[in-house]
PDB file of the backbone (N, CA, C, O) and the ligand in Angstrom, with CONECT records:
HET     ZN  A 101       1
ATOM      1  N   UNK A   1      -1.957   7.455   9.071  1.00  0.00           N
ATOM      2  CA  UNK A   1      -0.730   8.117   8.611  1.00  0.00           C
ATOM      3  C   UNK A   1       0.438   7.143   8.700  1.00  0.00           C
ATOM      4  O   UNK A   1       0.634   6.555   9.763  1.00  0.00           O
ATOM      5  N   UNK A   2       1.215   6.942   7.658  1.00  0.00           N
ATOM      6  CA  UNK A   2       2.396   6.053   7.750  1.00  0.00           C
ATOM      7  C   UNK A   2       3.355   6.676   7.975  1.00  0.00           C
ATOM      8  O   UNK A   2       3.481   7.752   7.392  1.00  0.00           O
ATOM      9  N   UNK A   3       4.314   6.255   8.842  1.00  0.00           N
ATOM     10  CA  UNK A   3       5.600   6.793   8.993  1.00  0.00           C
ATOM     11  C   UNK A   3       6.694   6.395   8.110  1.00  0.00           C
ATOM     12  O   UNK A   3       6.326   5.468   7.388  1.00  0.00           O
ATOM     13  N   UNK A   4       7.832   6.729   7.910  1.00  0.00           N
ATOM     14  CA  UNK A   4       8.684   6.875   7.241  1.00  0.00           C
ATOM     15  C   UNK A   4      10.106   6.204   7.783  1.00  0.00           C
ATOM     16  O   UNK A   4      10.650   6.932   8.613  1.00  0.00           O
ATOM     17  N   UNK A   5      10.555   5.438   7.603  1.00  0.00           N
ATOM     18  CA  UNK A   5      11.986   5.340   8.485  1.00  0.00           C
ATOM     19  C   UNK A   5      13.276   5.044   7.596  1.00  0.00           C
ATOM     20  O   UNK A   5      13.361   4.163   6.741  1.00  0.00           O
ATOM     21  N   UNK A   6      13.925   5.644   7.839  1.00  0.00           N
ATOM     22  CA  UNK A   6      15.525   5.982   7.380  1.00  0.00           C
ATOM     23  C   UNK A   6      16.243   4.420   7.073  1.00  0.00           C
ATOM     24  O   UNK A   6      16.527   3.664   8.001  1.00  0.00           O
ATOM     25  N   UNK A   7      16.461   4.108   5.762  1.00  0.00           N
ATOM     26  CA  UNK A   7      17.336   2.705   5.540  1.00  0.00           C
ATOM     27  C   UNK A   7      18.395   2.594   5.863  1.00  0.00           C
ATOM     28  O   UNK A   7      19.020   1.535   5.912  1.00  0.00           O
ATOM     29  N   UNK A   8      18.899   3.983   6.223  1.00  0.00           N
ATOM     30  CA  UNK A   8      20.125   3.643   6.799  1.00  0.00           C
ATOM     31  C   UNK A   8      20.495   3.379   8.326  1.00  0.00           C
ATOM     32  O   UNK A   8      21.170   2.403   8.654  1.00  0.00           O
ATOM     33  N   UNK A   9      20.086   4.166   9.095  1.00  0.00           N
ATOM     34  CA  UNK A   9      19.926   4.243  10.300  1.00  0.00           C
ATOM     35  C   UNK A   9      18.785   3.851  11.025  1.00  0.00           C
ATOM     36  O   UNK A   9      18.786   4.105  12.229  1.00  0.00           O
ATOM     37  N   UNK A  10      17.809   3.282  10.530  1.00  0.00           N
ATOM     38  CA  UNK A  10      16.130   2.856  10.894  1.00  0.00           C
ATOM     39  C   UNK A  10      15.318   3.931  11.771  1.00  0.00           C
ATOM     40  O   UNK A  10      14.265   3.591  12.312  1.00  0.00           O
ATOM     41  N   UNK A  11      15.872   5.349  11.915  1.00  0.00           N
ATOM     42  CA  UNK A  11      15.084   6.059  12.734  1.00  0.00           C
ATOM     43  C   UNK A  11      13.511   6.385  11.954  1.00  0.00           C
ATOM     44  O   UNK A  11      13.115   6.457  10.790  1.00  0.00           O
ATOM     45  N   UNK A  12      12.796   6.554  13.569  1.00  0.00           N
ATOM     46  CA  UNK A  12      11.420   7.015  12.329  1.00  0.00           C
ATOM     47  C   UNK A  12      11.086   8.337  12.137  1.00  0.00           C
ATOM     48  O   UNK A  12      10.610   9.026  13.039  1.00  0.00           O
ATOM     49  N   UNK A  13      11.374   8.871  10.658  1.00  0.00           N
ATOM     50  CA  UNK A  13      11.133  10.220  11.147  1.00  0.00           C
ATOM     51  C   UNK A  13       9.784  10.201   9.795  1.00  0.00           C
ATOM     52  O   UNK A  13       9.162   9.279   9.267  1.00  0.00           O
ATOM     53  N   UNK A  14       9.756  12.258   9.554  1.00  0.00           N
ATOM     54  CA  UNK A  14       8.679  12.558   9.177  1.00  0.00           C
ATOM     55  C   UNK A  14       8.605  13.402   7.504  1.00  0.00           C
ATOM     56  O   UNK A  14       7.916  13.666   6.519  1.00  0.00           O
ATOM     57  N   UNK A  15      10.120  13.543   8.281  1.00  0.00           N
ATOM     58  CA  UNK A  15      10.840  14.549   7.009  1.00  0.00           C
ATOM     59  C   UNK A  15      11.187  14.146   5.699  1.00  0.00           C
ATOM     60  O   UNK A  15      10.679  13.035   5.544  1.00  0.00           O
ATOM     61  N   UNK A  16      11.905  14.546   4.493  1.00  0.00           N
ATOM     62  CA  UNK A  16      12.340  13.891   3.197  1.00  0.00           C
ATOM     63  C   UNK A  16      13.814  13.590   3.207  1.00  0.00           C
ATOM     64  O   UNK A  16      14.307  12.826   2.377  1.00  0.00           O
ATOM     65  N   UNK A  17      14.606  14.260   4.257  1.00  0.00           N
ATOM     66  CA  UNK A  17      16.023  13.654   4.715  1.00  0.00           C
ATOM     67  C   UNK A  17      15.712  13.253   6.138  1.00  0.00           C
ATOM     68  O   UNK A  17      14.796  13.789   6.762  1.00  0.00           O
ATOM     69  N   UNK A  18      16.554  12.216   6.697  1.00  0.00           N
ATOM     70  CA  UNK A  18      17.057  12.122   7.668  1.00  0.00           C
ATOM     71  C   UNK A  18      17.623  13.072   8.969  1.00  0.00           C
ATOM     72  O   UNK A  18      18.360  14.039   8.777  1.00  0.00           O
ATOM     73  N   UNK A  19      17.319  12.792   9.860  1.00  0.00           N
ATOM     74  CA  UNK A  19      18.122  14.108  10.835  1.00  0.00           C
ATOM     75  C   UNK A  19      18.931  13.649  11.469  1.00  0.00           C
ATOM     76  O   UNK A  19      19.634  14.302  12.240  1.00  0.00           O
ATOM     77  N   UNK A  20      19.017  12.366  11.280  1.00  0.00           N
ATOM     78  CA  UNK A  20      20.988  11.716  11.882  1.00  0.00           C
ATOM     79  C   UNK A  20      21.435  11.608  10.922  1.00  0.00           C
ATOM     80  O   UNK A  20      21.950  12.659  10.539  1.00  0.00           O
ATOM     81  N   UNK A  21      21.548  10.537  10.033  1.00  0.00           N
ATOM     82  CA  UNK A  21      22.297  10.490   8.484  1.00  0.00           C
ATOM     83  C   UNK A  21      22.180  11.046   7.670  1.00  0.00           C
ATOM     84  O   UNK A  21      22.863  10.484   6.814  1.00  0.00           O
ATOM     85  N   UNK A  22      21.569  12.185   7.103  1.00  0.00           N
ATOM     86  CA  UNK A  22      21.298  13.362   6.399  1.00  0.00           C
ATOM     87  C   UNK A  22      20.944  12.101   4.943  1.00  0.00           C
ATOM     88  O   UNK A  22      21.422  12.348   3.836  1.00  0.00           O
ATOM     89  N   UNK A  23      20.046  10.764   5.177  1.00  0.00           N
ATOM     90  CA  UNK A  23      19.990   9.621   3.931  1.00  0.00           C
ATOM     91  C   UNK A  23      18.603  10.531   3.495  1.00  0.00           C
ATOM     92  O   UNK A  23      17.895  11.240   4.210  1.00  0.00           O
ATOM     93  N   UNK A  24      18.513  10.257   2.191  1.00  0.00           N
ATOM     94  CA  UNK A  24      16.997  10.884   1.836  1.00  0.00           C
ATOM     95  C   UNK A  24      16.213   9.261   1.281  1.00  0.00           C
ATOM     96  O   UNK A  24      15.079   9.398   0.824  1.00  0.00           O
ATOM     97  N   UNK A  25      16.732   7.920   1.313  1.00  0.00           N
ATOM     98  CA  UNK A  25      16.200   7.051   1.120  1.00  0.00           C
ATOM     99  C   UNK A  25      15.336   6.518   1.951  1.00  0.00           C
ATOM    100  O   UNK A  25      16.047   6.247   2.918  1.00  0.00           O
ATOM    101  N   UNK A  26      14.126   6.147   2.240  1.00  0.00           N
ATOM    102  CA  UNK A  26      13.317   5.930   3.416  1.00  0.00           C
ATOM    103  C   UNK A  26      12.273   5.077   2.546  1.00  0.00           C
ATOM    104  O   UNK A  26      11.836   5.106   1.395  1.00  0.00           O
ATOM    105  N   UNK A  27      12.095   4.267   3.755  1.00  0.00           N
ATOM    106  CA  UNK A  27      11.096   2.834   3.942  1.00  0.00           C
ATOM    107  C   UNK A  27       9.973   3.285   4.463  1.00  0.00           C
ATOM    108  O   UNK A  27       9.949   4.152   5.336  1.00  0.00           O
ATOM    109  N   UNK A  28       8.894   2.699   3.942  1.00  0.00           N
ATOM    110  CA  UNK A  28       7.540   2.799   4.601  1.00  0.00           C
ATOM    111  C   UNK A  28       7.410   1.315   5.161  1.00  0.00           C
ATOM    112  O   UNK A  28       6.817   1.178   6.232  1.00  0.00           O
ATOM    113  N   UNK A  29       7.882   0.280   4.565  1.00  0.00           N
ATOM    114  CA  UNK A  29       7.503  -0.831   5.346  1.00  0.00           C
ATOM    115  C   UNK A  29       8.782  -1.299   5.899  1.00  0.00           C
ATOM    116  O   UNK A  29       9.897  -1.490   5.414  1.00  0.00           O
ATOM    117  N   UNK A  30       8.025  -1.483   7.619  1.00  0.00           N
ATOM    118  CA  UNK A  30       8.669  -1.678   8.960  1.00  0.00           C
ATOM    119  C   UNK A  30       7.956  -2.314   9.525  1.00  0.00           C
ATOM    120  O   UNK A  30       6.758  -2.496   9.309  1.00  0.00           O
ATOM    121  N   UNK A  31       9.037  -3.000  10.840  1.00  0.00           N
ATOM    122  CA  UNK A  31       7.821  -3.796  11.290  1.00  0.00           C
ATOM    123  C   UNK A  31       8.208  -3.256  13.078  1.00  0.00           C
ATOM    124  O   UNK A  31       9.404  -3.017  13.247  1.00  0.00           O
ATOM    125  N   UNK A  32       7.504  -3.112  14.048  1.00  0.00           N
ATOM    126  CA  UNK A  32       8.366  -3.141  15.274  1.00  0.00           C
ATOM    127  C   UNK A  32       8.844  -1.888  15.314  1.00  0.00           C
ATOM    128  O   UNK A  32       9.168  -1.373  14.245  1.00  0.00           O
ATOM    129  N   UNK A  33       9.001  -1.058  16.688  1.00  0.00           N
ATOM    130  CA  UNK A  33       9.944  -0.006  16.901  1.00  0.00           C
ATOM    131  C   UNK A  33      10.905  -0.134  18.402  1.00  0.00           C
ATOM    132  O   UNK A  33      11.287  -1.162  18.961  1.00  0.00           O
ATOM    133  N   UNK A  34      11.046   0.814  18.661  1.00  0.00           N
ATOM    134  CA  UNK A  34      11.634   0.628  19.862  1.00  0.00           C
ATOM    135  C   UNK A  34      12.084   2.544  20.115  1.00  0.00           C
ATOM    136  O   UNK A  34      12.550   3.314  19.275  1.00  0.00           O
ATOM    137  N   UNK A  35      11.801   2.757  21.243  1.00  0.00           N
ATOM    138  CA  UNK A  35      12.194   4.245  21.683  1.00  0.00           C
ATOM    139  C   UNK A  35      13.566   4.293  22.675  1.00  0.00           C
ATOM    140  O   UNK A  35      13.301   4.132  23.867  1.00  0.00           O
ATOM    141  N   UNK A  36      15.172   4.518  22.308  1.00  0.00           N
ATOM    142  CA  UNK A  36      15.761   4.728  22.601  1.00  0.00           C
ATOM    143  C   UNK A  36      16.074   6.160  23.607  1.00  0.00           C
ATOM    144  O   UNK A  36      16.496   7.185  23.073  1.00  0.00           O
ATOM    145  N   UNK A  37      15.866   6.106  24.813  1.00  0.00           N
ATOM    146  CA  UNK A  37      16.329   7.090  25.760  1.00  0.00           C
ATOM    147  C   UNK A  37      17.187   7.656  25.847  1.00  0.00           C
ATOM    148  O   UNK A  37      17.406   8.729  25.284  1.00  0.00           O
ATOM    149  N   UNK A  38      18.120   6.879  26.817  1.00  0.00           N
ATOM    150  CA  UNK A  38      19.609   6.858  27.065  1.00  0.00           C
ATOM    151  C   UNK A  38      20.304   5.715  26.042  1.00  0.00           C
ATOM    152  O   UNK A  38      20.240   4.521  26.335  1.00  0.00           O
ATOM    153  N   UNK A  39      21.059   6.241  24.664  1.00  0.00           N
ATOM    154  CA  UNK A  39      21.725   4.892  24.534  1.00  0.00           C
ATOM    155  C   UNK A  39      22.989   4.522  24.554  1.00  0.00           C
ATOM    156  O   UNK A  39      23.572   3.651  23.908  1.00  0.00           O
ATOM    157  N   UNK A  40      23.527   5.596  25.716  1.00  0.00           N
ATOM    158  CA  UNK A  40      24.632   4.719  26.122  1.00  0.00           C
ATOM    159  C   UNK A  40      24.745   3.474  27.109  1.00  0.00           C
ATOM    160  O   UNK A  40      25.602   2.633  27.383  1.00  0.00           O
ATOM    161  N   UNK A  41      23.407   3.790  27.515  1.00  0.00           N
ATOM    162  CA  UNK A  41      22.924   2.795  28.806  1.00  0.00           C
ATOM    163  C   UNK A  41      21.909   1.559  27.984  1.00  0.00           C
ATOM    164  O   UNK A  41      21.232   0.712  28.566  1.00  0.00           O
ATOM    165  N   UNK A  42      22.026   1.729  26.579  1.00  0.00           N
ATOM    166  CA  UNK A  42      20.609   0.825  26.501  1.00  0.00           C
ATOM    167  C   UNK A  42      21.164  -0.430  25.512  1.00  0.00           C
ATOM    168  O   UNK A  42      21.470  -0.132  24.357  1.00  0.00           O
ATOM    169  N   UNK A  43      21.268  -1.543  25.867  1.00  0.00           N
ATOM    170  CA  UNK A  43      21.968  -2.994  25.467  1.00  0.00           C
ATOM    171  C   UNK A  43      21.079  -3.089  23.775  1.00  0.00           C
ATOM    172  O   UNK A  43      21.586  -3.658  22.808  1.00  0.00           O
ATOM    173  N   UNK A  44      19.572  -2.337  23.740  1.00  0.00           N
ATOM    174  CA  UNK A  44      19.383  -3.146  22.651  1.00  0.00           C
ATOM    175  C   UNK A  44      20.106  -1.550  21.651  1.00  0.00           C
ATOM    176  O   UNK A  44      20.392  -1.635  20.457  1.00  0.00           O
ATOM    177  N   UNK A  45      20.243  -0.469  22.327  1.00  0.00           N
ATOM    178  CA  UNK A  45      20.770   0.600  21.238  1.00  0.00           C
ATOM    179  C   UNK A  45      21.809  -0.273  20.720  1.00  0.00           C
ATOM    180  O   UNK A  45      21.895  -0.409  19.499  1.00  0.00           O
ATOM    181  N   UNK A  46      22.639  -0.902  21.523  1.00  0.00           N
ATOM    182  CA  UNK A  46      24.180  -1.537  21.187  1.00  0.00           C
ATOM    183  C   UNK A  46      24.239  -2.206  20.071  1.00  0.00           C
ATOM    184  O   UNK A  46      24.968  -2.096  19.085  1.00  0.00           O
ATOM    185  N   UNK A  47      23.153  -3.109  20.414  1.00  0.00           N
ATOM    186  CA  UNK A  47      22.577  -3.965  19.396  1.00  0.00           C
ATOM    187  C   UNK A  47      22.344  -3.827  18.230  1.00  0.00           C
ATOM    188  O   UNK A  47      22.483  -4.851  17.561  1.00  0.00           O
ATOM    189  N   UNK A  48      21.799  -2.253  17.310  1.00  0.00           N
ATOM    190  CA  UNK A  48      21.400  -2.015  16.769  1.00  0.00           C
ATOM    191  C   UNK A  48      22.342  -1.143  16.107  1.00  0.00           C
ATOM    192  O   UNK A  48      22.364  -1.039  14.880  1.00  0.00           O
ATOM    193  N   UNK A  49      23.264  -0.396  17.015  1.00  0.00           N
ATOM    194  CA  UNK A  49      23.930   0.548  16.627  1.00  0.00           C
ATOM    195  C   UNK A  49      23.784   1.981  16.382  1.00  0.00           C
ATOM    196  O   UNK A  49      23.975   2.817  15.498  1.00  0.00           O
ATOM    197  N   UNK A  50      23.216   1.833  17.967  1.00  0.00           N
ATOM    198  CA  UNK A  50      22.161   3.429  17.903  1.00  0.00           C
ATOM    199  C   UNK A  50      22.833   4.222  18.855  1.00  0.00           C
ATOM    200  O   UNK A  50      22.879   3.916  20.046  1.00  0.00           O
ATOM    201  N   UNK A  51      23.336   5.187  18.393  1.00  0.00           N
ATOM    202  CA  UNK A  51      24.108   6.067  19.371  1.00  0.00           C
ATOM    203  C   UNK A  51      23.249   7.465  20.090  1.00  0.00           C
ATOM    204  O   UNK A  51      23.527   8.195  21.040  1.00  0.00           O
ATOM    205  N   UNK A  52      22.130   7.421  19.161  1.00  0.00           N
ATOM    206  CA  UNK A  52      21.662   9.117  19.552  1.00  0.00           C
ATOM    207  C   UNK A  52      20.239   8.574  19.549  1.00  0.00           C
ATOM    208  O   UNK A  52      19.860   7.719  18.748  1.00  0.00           O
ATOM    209  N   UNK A  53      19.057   9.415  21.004  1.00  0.00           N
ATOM    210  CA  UNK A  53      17.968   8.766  21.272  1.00  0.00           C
ATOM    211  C   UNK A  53      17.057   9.234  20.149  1.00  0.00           C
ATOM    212  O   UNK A  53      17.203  10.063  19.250  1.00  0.00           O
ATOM    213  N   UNK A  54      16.013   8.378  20.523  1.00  0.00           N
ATOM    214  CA  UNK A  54      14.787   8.488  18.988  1.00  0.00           C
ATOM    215  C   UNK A  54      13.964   6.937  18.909  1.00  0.00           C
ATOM    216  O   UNK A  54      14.076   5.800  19.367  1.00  0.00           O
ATOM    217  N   UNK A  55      13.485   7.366  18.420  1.00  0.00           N
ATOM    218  CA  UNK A  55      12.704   6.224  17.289  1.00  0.00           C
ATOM    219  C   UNK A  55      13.047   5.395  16.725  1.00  0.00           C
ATOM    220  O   UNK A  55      13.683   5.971  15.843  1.00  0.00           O
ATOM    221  N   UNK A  56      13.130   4.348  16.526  1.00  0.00           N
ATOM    222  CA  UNK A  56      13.780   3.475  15.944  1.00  0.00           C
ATOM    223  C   UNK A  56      12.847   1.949  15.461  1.00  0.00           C
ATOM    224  O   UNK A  56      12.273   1.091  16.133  1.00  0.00           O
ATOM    225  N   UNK A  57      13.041   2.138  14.010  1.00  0.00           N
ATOM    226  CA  UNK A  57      12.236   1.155  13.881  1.00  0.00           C
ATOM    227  C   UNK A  57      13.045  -0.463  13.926  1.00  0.00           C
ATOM    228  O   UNK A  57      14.274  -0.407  13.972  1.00  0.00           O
ATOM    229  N   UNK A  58      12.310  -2.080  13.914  1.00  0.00           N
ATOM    230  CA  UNK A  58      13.478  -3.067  14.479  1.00  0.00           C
ATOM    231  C   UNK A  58      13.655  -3.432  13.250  1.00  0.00           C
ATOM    232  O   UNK A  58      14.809  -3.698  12.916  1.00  0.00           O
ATOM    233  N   UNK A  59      12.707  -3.529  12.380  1.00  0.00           N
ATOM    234  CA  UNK A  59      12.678  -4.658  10.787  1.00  0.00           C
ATOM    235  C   UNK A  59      12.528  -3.130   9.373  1.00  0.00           C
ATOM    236  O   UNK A  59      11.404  -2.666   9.177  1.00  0.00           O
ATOM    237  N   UNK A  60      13.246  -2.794   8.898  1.00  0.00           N
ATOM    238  CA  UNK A  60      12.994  -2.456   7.734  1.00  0.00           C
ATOM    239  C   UNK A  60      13.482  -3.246   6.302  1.00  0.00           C
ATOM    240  O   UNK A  60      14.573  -3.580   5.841  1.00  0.00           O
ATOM    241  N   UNK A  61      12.202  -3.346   5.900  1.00  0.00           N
ATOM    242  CA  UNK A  61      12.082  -4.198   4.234  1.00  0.00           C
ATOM    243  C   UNK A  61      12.688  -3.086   3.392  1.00  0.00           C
ATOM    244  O   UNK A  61      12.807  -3.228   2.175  1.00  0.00           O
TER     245      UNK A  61
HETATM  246 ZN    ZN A 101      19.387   7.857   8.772  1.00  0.00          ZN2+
END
């Protein structure tokens, strides 16, 4: 099963919109994820620009 992740925000979701950016544009090819907890506490959320926890993929083509 391939997942889906949001071009705008790189989350990985499952759906045909987004559930942070309400984007309906989505990537199947990704490379890398990363699971955001806490991201006010988390240096690579910062990094990325991830405010709300989830899924997150690192490389979307
Ligand atoms: Zn999004």
């Amino acid at each position: 099963m391939t997942e889906s992740v949001c071009r705008t925000c790189h989350i990985i979701a499952s759906g045909t919109s987004c559930p942070i950016c309400g984007s309906t544009s989505f990537s199947t090819e990704w490379n890398g994820y990363v699971v955001i907890v806490d991201a006010s506490r988390s240096e690579i959320a910062k990094k990325l620009n991830i405010s709300l926890p989830g899924k997150y993929a690192l490389k979307v083509r």
